[in-house]
C-alpha positions, -999 to 999 in steps of 0.1 A, spaced: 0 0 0 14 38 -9 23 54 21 1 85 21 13 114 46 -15 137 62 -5 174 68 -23 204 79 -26 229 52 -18 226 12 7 226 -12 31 254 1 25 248 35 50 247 55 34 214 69 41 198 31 81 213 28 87 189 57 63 161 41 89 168 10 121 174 36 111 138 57 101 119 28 110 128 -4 93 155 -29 74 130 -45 59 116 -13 17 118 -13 -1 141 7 -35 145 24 -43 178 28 -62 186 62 -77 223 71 -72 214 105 -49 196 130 -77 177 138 -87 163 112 -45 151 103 -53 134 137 -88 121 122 -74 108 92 -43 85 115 -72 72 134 -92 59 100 -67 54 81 -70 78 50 -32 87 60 2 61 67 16 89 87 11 127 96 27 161 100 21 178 132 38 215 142 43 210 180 70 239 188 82 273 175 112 292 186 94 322 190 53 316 196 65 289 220 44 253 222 13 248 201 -4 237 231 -36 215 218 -16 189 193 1 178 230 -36 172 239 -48 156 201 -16 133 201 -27 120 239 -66 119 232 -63 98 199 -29 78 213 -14 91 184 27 73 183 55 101 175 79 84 151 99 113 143 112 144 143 120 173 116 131 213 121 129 235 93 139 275 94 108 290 91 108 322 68 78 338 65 65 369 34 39 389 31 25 381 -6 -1 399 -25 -13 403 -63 16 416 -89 9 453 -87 1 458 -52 19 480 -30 25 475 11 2 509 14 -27 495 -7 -33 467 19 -61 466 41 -63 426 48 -40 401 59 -45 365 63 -28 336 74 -28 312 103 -29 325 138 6 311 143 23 324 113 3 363 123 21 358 160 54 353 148 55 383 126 36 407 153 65 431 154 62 441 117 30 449 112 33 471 143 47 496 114 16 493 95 -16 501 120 -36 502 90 -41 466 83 -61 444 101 -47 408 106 -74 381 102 -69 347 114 -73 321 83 -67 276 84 -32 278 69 -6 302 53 -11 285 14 -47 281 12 -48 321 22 -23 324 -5 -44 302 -28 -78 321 -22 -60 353 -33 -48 343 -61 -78 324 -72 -106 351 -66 -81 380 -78 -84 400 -45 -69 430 -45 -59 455 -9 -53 417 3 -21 400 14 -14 363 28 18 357 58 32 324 36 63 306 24 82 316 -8 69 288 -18 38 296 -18 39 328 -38 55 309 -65 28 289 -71 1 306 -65 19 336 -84 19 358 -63 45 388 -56 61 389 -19 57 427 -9 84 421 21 102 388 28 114 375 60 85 394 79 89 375 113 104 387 146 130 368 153 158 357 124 162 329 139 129 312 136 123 279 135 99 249 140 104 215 153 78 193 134 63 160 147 57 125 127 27 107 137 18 72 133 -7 47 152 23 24 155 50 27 182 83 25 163 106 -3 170 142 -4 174 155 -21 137 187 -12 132 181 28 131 193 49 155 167 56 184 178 81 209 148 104 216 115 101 234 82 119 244 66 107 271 34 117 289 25 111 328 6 120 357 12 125 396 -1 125 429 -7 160 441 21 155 468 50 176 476 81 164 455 64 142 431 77 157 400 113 162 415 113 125 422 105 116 388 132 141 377 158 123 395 152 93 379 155 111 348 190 124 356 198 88 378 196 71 341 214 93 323 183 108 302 189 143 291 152 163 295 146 188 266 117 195 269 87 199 297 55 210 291 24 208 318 -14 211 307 -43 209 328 -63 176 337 -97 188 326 -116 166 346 -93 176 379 -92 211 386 -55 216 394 -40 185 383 -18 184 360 0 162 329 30 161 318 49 161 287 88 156 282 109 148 258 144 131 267 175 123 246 198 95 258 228 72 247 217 35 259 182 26 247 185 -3 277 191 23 303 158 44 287 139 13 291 152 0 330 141 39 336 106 38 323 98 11 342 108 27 372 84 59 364 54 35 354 56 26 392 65 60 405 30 79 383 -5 73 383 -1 69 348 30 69 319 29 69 279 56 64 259 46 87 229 72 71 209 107 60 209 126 78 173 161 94 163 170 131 179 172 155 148 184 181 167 
């Protein structure tokens, strides 16, 4: 069977460069409008694998795909970072001062909140994805309009970037999740990452404990993240992701923590691109 890869957004998204980075350029895509539905289409099957932004060095975690990977029991296979440069693009023949519109997803708008600081007279409207805004554009011929998008996009929508590299911080960049229903098994590649989700008892030094395993095994924590327990009004989960040498030492440690929470998940087990 074709492996078909789900992303959220279109053809020049930034969700489909890292389909093309991951996979290949040739690699099949299902194009979702929402992160929800790339988790939708896992579950029935419509995709192999999916694209999931989790992270971005400037808007900071993209806190409800921790809680779509954990509600469907979504398995992270993988990892990929791309530089993320974003444009503002309008119709050939469009100046900065003839725009009165911009669109793009609510991410890509954060990211570039400094610039259009400098242009008070354009309101910033909050659209699915950075390409489709591009696409609409171009399709429907709208003028005193602009999309936030990748190069990419304007070149195939054909559309003229007005101002490139638009966002904050030059060093931008997103860290990109691969999803799967399957936990990935050890088979020859290189495995030296993990995400993991738990729980605690609402005791003094619960967490710290779990910490020092962390540390006790040699596990190098990059990441922590806490989100509410919905159902438990200030209770907490956790999410972490660890790097580590020995994939036996990872393993003698999770059993440990399974015993030390009220409840652990291995998201997935894949190689650090870092």
């Amino acid at each position: 069977m074709e492996k078909i890869i789900g992303i959220q957004g279109i053809q020049g998204s930034f969700h489909h460069l890292v389909a093309q980075q991951y996979y290949g350029e040739g690699i099949p895509v299902l194009e979702c409008m929402s992160f929800q539905e790339v988790a939708n289409s896992l579950v029935d099957g419509r995709s192999s694998e999916g694209v999931m932004a989790i992270e971005n060095s400037i808007a900071g975690s993209i806190l409800p795909n921790y809680a779509l990977i954990d509600e469907h029991n979504l398995k992270v296979v993988g990892e990929h970072y791309i530089p993320i440069d974003m444009n503002l693009m309008a119709l050939p023949g469009q100046e900065i001062e003839d725009i009165k519109k911009v669109y793009s997803h609510p991410m890509a708008l954060l990211q570039c909140k400094q610039f259009f600081k400098g242009y008070p007279h354009i309101k910033l409207i909050e659209d699915a994805d950075t390409a489709e805004a591009a696409k609409r554009i171009s399709e429907k011929g709208s003028k005193h309009v602009a999309a936030v998008a990748s190069r990419s996009a304007a070149e195939i929508f054909g559309l003229n970037i007005l101002k490139e590299s638009i966002h904050t911080k030059k060093s931008n960049a997103t860290r990109f999740l691969i999803l799967s229903t399957q936990l990935k098994e050890p088979n020859g590649e290189k495995i030296d990452k993990a995400s993991l989700k738990f729980e605690l008892e609402s005791k003094r030094g619960s967490l710290v404990s779990v910490l020092n395993i962390v540390r006790d095994f040699n596990l190098d924590m990059t990441k922590i993240q806490s989100m509410p327990i919905i159902e438990t009004p200030w209770k907490y989960s956790f999410f972490i992701d660890v790097t580590f040498e020995d994939y036996e030492e990872f393993l003698k440690a999770m059993d440990i923590l399974k015993a030390m929470t009220e409840e652990l998940k291995v998201l997935g087990t894949y190689r650090n691109r870092l």
